[in-house]
N, CA, C and O atoms as a GROMACS GRO file, in nm:
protein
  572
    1UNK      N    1   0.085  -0.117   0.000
    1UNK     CA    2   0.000   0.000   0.000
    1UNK      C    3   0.089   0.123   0.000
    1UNK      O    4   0.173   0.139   0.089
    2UNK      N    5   0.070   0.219  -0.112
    2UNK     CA    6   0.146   0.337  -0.090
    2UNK      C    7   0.044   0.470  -0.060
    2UNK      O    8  -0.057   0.496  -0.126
    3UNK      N    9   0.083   0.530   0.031
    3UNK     CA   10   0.007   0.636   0.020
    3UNK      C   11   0.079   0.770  -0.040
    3UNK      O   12   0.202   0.771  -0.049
    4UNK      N   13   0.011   0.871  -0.078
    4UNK     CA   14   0.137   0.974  -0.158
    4UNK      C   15   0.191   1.090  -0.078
    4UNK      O   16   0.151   1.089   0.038
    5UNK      N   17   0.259   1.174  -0.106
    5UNK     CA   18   0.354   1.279  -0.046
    5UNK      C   19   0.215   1.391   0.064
    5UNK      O   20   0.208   1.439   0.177
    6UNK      N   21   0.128   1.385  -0.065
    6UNK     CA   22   0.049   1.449   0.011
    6UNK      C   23  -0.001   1.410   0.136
    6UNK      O   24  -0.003   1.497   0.223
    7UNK      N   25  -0.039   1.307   0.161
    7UNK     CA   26  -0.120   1.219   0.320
    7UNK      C   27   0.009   1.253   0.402
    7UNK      O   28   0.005   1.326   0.500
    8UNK      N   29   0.125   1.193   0.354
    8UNK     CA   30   0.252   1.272   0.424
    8UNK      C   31   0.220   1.387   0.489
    8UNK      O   32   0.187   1.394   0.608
    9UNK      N   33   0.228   1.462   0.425
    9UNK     CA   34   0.252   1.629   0.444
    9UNK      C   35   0.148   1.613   0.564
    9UNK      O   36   0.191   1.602   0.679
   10UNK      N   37   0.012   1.613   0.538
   10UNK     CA   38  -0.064   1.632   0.594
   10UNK      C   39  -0.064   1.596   0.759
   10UNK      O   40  -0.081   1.679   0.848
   11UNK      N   41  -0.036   1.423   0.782
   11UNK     CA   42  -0.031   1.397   0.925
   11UNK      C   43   0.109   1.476   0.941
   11UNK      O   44   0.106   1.518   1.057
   12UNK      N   45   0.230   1.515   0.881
   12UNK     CA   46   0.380   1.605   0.947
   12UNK      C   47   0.270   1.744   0.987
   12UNK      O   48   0.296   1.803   1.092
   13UNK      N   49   0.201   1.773   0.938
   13UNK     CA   50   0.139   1.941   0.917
   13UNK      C   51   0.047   1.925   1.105
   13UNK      O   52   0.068   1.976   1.215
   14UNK      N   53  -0.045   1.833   1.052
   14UNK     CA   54  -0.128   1.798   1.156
   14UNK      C   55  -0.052   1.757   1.318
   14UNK      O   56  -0.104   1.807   1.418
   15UNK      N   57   0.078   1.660   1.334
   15UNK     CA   58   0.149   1.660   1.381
   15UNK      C   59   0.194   1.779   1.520
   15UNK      O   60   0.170   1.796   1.640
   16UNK      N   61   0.307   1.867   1.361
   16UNK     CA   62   0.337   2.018   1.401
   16UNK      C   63   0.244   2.093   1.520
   16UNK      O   64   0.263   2.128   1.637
   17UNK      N   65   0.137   2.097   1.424
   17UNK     CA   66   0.031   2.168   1.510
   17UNK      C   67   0.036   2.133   1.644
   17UNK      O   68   0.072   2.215   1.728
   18UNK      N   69  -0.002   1.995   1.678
   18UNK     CA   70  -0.065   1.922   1.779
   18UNK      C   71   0.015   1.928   1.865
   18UNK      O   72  -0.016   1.923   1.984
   19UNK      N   73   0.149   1.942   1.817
   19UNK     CA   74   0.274   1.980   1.924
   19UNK      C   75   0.317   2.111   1.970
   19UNK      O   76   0.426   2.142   2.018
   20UNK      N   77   0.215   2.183   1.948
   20UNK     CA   78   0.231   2.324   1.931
   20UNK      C   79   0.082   2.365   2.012
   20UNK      O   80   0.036   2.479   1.999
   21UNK      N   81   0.024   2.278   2.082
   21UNK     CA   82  -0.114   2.320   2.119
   21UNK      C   83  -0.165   2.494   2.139
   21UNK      O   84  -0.273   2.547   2.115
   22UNK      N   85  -0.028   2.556   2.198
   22UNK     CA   86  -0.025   2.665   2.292
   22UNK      C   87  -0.049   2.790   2.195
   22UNK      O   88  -0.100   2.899   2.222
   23UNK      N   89  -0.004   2.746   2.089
   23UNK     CA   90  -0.006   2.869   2.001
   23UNK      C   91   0.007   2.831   1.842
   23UNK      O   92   0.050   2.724   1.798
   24UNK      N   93  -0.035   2.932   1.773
   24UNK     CA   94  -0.071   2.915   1.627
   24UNK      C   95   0.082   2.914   1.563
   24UNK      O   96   0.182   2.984   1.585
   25UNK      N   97   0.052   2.783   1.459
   25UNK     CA   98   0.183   2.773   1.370
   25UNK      C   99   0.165   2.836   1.237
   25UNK      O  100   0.057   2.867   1.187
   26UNK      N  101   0.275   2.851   1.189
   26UNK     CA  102   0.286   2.874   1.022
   26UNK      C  103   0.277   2.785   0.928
   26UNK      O  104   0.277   2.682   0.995
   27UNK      N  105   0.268   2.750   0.810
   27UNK     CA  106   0.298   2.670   0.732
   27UNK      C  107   0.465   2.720   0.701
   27UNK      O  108   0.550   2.630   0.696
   28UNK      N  109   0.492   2.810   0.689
   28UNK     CA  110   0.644   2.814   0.710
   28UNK      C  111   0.764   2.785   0.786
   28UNK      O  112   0.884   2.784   0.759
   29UNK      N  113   0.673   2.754   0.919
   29UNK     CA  114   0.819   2.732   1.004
   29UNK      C  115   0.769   2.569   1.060
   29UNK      O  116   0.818   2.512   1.157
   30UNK      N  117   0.673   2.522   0.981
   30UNK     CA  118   0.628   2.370   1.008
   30UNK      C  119   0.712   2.314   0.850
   30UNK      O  120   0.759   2.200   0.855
   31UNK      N  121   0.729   2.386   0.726
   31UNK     CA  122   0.784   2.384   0.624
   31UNK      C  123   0.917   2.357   0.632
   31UNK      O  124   0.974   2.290   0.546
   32UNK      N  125   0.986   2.416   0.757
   32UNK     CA  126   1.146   2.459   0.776
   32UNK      C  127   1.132   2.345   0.828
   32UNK      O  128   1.160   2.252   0.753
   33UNK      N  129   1.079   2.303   0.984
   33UNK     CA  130   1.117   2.181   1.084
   33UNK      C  131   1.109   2.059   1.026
   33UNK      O  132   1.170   1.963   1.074
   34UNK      N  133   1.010   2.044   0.880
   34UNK     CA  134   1.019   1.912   0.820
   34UNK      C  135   1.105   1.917   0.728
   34UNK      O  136   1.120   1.816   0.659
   35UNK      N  137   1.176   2.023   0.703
   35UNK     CA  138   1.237   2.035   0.537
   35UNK      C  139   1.175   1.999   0.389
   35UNK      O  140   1.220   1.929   0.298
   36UNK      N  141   1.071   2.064   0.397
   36UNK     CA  142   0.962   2.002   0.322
   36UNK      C  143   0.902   2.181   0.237
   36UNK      O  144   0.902   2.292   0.290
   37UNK      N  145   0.869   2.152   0.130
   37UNK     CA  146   0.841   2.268   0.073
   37UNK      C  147   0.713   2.329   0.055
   37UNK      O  148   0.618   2.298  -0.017
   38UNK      N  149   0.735   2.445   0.157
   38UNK     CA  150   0.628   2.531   0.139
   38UNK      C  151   0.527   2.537   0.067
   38UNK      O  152   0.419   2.535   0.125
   39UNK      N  153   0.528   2.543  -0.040
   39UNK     CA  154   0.406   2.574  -0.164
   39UNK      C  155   0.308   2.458  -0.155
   39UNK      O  156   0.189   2.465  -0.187
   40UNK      N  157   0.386   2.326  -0.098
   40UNK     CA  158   0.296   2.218  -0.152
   40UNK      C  159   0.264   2.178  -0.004
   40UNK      O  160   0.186   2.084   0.014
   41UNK      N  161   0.318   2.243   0.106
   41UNK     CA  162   0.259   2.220   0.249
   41UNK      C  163   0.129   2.329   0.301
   41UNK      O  164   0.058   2.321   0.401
   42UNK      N  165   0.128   2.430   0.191
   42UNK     CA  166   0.030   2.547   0.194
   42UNK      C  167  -0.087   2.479   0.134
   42UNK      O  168  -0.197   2.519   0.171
   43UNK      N  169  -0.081   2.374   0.042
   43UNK     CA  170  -0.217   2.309  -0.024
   43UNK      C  171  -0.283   2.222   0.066
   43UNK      O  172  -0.404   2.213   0.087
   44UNK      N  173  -0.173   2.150   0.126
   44UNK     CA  174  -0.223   2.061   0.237
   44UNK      C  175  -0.303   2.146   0.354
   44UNK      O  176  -0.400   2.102   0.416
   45UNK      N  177  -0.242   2.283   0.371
   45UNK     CA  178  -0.306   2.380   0.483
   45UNK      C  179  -0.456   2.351   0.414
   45UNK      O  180  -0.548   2.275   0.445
   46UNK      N  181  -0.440   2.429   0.326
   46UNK     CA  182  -0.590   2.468   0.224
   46UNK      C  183  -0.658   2.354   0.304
   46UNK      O  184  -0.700   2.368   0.418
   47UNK      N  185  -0.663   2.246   0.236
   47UNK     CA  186  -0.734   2.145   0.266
   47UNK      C  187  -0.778   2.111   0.370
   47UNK      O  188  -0.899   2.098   0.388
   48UNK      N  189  -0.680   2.086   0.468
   48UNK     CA  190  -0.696   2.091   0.588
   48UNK      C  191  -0.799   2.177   0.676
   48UNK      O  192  -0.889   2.138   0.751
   49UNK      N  193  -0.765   2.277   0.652
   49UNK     CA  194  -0.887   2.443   0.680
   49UNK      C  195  -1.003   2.402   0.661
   49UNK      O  196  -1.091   2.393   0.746
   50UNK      N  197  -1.009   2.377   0.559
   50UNK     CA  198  -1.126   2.403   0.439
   50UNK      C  199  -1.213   2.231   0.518
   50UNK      O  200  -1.336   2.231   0.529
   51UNK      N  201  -1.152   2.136   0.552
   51UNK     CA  202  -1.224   2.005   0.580
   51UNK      C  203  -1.240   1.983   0.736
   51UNK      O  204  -1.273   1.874   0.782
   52UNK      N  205  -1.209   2.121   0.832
   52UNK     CA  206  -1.194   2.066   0.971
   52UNK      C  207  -1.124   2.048   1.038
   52UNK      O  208  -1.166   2.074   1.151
   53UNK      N  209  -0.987   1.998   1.037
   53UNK     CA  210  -0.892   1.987   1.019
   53UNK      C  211  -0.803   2.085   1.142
   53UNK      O  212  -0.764   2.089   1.258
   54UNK      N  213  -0.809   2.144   1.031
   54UNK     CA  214  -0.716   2.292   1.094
   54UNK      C  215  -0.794   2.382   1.089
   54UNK      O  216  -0.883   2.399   1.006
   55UNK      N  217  -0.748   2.486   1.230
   55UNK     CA  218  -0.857   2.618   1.196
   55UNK      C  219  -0.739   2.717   1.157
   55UNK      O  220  -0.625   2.723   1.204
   56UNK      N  221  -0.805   2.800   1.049
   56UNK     CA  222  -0.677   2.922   1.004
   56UNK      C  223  -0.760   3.048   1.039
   56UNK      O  224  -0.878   3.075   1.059
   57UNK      N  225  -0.621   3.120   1.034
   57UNK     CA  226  -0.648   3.279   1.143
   57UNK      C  227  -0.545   3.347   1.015
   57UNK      O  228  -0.443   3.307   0.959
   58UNK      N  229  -0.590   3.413   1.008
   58UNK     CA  230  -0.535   3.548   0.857
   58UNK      C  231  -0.523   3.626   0.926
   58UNK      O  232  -0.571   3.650   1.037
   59UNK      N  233  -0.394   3.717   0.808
   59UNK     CA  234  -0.344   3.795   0.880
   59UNK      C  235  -0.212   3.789   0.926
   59UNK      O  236  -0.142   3.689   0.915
   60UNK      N  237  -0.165   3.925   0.994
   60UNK     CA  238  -0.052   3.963   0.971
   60UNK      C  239   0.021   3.844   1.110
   60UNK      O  240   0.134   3.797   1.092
   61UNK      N  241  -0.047   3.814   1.217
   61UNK     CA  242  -0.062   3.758   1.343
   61UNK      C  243  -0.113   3.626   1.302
   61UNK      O  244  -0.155   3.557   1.395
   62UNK      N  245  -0.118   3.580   1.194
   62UNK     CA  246  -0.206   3.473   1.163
   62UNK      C  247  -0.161   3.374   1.180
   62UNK      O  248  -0.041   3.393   1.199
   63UNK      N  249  -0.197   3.212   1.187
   63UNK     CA  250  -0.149   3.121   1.157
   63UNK      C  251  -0.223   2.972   1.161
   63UNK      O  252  -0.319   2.949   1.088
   64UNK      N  253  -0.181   2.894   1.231
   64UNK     CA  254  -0.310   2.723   1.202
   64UNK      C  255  -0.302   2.668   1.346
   64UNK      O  256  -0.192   2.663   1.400
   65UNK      N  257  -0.405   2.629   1.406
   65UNK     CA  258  -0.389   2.506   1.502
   65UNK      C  259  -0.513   2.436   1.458
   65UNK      O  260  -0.601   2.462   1.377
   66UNK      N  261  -0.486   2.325   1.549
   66UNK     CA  262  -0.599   2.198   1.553
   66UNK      C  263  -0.744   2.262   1.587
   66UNK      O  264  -0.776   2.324   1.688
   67UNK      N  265  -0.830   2.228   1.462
   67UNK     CA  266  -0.941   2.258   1.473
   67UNK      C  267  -1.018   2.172   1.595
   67UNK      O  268  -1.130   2.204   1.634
   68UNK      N  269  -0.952   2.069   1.646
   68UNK     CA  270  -1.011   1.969   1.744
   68UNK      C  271  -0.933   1.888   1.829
   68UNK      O  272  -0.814   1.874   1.802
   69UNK      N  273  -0.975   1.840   1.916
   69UNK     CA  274  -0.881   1.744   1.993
   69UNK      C  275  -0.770   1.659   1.927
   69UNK      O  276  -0.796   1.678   1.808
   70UNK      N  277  -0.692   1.600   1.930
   70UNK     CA  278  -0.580   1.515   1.843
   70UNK      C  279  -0.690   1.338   1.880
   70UNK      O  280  -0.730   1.243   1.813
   71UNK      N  281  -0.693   1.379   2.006
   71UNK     CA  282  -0.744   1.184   1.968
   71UNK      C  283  -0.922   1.193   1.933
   71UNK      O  284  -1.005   1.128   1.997
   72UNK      N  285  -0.956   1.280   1.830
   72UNK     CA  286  -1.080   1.282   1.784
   72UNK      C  287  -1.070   1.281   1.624
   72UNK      O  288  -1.166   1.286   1.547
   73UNK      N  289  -0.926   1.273   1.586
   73UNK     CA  290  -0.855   1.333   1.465
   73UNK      C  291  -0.850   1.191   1.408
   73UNK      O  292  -0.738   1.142   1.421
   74UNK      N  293  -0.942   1.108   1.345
   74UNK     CA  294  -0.926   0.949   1.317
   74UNK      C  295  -0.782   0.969   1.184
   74UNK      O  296  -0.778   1.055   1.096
   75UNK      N  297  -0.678   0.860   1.209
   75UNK     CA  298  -0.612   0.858   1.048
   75UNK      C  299  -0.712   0.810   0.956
   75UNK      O  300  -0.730   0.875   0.853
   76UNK      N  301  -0.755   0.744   0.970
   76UNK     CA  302  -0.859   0.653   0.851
   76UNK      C  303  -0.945   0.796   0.831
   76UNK      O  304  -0.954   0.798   0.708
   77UNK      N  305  -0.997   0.886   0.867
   77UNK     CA  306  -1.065   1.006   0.790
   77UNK      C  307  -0.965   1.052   0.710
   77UNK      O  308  -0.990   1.066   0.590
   78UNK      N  309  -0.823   1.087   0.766
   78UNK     CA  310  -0.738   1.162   0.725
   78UNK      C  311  -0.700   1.100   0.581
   78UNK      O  312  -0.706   1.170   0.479
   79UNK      N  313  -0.661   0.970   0.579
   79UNK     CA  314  -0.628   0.927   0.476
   79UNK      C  315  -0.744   0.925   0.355
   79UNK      O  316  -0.726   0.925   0.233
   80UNK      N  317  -0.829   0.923   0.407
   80UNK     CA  318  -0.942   0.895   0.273
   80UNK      C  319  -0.975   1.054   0.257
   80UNK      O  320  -1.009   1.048   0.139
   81UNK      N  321  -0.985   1.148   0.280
   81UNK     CA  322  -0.966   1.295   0.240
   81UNK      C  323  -0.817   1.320   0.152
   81UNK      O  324  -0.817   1.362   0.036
   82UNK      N  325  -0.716   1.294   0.215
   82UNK     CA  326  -0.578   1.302   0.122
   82UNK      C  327  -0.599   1.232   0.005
   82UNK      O  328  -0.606   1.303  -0.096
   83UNK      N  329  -0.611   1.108  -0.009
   83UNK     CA  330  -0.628   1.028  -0.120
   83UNK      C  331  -0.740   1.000  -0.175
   83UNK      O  332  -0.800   0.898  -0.145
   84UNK      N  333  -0.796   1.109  -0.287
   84UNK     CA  334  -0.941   1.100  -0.271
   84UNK      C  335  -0.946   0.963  -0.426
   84UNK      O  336  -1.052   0.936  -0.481
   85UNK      N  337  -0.829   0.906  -0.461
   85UNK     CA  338  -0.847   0.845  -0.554
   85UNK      C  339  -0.801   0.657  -0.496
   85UNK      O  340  -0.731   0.576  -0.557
   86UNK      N  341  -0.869   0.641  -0.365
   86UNK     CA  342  -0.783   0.513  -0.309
   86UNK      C  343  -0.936   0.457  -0.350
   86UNK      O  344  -1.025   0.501  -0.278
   87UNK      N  345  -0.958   0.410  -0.406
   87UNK     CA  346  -0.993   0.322  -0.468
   87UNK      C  347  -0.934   0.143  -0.531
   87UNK      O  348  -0.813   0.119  -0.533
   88UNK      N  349  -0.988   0.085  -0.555
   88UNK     CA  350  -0.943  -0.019  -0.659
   88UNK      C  351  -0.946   0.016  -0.740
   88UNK      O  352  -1.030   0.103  -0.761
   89UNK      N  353  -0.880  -0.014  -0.817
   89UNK     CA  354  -0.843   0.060  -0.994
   89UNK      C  355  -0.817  -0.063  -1.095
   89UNK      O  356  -0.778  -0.172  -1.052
   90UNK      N  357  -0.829  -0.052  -1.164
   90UNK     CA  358  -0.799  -0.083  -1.261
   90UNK      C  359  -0.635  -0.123  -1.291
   90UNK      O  360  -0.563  -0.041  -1.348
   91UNK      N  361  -0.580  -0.261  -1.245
   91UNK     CA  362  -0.480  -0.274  -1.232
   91UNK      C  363  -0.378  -0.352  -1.348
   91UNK      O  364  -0.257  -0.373  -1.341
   92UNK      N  365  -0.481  -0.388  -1.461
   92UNK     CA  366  -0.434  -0.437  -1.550
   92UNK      C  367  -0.322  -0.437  -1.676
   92UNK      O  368  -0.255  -0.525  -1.730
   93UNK      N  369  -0.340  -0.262  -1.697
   93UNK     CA  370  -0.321  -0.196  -1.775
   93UNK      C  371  -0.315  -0.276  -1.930
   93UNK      O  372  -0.417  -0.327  -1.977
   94UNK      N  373  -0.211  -0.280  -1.987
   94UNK     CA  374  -0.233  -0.358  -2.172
   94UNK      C  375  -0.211  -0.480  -2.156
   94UNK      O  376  -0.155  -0.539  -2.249
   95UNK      N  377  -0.255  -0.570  -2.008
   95UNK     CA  378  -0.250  -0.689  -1.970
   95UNK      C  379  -0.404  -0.710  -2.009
   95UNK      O  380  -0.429  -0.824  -2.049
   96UNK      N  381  -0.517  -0.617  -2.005
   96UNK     CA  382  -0.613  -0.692  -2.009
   96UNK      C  383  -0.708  -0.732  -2.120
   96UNK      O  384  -0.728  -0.672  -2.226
   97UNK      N  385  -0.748  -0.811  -2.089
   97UNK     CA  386  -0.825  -0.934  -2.190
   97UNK      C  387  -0.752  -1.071  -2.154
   97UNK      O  388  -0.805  -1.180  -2.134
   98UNK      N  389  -0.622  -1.040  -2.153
   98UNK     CA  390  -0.495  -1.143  -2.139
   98UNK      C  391  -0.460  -1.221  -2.059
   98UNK      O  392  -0.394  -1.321  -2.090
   99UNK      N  393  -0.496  -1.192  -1.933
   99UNK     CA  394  -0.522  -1.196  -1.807
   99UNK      C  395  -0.609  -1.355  -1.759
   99UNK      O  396  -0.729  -1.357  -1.733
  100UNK      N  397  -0.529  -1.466  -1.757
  100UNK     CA  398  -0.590  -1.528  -1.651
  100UNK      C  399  -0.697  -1.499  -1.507
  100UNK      O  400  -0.791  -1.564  -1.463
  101UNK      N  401  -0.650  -1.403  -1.474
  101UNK     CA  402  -0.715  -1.406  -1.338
  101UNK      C  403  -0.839  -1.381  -1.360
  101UNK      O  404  -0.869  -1.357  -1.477
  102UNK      N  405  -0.915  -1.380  -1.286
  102UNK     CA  406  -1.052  -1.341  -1.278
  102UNK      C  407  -1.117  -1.217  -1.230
  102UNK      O  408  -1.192  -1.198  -1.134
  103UNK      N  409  -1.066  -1.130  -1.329
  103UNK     CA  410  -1.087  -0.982  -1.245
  103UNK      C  411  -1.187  -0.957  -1.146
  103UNK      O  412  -1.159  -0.890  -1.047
  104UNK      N  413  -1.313  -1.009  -1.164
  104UNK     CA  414  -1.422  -0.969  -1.060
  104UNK      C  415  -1.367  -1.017  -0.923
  104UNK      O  416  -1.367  -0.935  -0.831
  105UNK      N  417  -1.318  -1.146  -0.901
  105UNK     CA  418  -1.255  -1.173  -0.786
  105UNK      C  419  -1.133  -1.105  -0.761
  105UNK      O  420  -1.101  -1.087  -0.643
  106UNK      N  421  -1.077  -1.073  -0.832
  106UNK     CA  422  -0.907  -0.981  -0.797
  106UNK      C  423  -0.949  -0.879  -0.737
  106UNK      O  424  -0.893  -0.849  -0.631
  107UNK      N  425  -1.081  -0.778  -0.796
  107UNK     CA  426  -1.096  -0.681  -0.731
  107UNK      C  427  -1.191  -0.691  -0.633
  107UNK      O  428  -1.209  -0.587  -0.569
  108UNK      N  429  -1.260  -0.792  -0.602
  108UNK     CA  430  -1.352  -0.803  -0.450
  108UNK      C  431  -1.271  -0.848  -0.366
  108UNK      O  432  -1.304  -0.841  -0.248
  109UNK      N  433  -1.141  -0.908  -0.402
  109UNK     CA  434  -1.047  -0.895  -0.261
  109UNK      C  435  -0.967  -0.780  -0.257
  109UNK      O  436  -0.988  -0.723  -0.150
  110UNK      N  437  -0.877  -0.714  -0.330
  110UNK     CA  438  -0.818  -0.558  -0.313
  110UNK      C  439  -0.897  -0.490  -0.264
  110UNK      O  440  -0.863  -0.415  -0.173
  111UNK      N  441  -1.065  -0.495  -0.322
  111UNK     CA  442  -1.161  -0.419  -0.212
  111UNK      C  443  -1.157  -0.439  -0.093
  111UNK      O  444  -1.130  -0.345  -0.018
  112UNK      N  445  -1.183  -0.571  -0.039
  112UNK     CA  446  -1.191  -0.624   0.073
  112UNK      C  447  -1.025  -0.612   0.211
  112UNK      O  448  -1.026  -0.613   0.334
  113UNK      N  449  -0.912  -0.601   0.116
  113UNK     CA  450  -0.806  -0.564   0.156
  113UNK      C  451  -0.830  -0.433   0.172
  113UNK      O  452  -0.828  -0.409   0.293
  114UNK      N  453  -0.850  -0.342   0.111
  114UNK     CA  454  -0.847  -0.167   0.124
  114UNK      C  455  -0.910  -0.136   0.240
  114UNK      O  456  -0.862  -0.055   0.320
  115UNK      N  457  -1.010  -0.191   0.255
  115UNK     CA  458  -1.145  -0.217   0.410
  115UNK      C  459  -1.054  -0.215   0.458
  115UNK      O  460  -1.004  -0.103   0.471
  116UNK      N  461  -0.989  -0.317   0.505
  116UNK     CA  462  -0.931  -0.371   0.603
  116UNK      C  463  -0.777  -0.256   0.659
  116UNK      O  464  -0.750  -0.213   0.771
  117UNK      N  465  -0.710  -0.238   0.535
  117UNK     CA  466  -0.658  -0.094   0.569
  117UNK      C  467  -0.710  -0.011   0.638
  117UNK      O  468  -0.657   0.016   0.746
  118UNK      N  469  -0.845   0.063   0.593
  118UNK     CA  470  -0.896   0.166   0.665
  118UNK      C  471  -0.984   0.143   0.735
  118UNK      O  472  -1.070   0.228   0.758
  119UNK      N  473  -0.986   0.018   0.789
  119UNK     CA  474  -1.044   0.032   0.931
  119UNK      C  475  -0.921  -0.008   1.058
  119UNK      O  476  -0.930  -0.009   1.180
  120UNK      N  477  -0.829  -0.032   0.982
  120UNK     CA  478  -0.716  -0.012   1.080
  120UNK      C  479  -0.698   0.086   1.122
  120UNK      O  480  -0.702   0.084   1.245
  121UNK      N  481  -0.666   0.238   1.052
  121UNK     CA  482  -0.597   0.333   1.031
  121UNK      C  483  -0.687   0.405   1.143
  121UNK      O  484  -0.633   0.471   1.232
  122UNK      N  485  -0.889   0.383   1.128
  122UNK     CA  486  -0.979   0.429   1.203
  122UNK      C  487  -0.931   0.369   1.324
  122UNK      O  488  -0.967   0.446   1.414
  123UNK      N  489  -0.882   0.294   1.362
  123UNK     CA  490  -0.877   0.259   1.466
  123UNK      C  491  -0.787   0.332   1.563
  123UNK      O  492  -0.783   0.326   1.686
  124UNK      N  493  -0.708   0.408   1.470
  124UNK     CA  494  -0.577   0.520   1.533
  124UNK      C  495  -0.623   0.643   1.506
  124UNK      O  496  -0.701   0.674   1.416
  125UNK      N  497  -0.541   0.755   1.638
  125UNK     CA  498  -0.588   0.891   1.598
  125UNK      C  499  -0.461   0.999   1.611
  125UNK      O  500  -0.350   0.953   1.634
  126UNK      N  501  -0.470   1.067   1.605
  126UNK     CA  502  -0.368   1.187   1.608
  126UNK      C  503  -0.289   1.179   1.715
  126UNK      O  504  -0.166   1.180   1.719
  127UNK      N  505  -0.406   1.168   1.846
  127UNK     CA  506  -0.332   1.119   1.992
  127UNK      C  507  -0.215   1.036   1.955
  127UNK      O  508  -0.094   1.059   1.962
  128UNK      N  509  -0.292   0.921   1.910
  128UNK     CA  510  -0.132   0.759   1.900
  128UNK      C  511  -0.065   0.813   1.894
  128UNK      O  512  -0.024   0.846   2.006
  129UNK      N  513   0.003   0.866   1.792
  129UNK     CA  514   0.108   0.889   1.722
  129UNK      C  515   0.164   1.008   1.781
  129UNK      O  516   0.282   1.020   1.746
  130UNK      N  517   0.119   1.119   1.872
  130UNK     CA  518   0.163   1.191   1.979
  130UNK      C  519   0.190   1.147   2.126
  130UNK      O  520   0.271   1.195   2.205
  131UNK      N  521   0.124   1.069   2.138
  131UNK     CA  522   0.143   0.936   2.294
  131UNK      C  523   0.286   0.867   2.252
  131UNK      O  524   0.367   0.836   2.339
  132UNK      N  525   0.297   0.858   2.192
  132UNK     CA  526   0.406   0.754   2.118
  132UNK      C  527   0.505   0.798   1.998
  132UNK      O  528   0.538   0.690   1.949
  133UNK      N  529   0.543   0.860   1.954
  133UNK     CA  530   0.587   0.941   1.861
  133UNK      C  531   0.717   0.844   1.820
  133UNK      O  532   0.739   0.834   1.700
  134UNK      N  533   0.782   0.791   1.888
  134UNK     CA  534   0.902   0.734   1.848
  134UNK      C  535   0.881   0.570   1.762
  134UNK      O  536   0.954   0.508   1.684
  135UNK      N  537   0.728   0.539   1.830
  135UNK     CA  538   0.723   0.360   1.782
  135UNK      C  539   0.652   0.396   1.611
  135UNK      O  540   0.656   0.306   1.528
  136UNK      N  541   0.600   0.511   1.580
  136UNK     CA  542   0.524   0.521   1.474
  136UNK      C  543   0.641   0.648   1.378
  136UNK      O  544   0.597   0.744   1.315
  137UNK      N  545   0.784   0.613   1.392
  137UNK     CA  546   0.867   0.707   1.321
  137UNK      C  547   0.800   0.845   1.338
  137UNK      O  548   0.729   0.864   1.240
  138UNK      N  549   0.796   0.939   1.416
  138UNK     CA  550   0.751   1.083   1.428
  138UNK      C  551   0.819   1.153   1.500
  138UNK      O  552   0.769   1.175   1.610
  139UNK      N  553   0.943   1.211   1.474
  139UNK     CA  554   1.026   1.306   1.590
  139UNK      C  555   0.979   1.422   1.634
  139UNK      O  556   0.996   1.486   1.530
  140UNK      N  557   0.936   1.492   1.701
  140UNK     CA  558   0.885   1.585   1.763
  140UNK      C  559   0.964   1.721   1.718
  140UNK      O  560   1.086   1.725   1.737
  141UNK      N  561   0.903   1.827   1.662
  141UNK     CA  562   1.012   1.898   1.596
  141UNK      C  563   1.078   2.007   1.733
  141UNK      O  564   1.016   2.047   1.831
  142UNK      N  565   1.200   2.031   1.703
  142UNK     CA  566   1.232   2.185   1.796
  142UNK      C  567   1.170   2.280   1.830
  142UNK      O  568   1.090   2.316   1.744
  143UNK      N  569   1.170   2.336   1.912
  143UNK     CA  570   1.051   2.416   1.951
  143UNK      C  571   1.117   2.542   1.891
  143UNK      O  572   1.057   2.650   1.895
   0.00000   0.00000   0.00000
């Protein structure tokens, strides 16, 4: 299972914040602590804002925190908002017709696997991975 740069960004962004309860972050200096580039950590803001997520404050004083508690923050929402194309797909490509397998069954189990992904992921929340930061690779950035 891969998920893309973006779902990345998003739990590092979400993260930031959550470690930051006390006061509003930037997308710039959450940009710097991940080494991660601005422009495409500002889309993830967008999104974020815009779905709940994060609340944004404009302005010259402006900046993002957690629109909500961290352990109310499910990954399994998070991920299926980032990846709005996780679906089963079409995995054949100029294999098909050609194809032994039995596509209807190939894809009622990748379905049935994808479930099973995201009801794992529901099963974790923003908390985990702040309770624990070291067992789920997440270093806590510098203050």
């Amino acid at each position: 299972m891969r998920l893309t740069q973006f779902s990345e960004y998003a739990l590092r962004l979400l993260t930031f914040a959550a470690a930051h309860p006390d006061r509003l972050i930037t997308v710039e200096e959450a940009a710097s602590a991940h080494e991660i580039s601005r422009t495409h950590l500002m889309k993830v803001a967008n999104l974020l804002a815009r779905e709940g997520f994060l609340k944004a404050q404009r302005g010259r004083s402006g900046g993002l925190v957690l629109a909500r508690a961290p352990e109310t923050i499910s990954l399994g929402a998070l991920v299926r908002l980032t990846e709005p194309a996780f679906s089963v797909l079409e995995c054949f490509g100029e294999a098909e017709g050609r194809s032994t397998l039995r596509q209807d069954c190939w894809r009622a189990i990748l379905s049935d696997a994808m479930d099973a992904f995201l009801a794992e992921l529901d099963r974790h929340t923003l908390q985990d991975l702040l309770a624990d930061p070291e067992r789920y690779g997440i270093a806590r950035p510098a203050a």
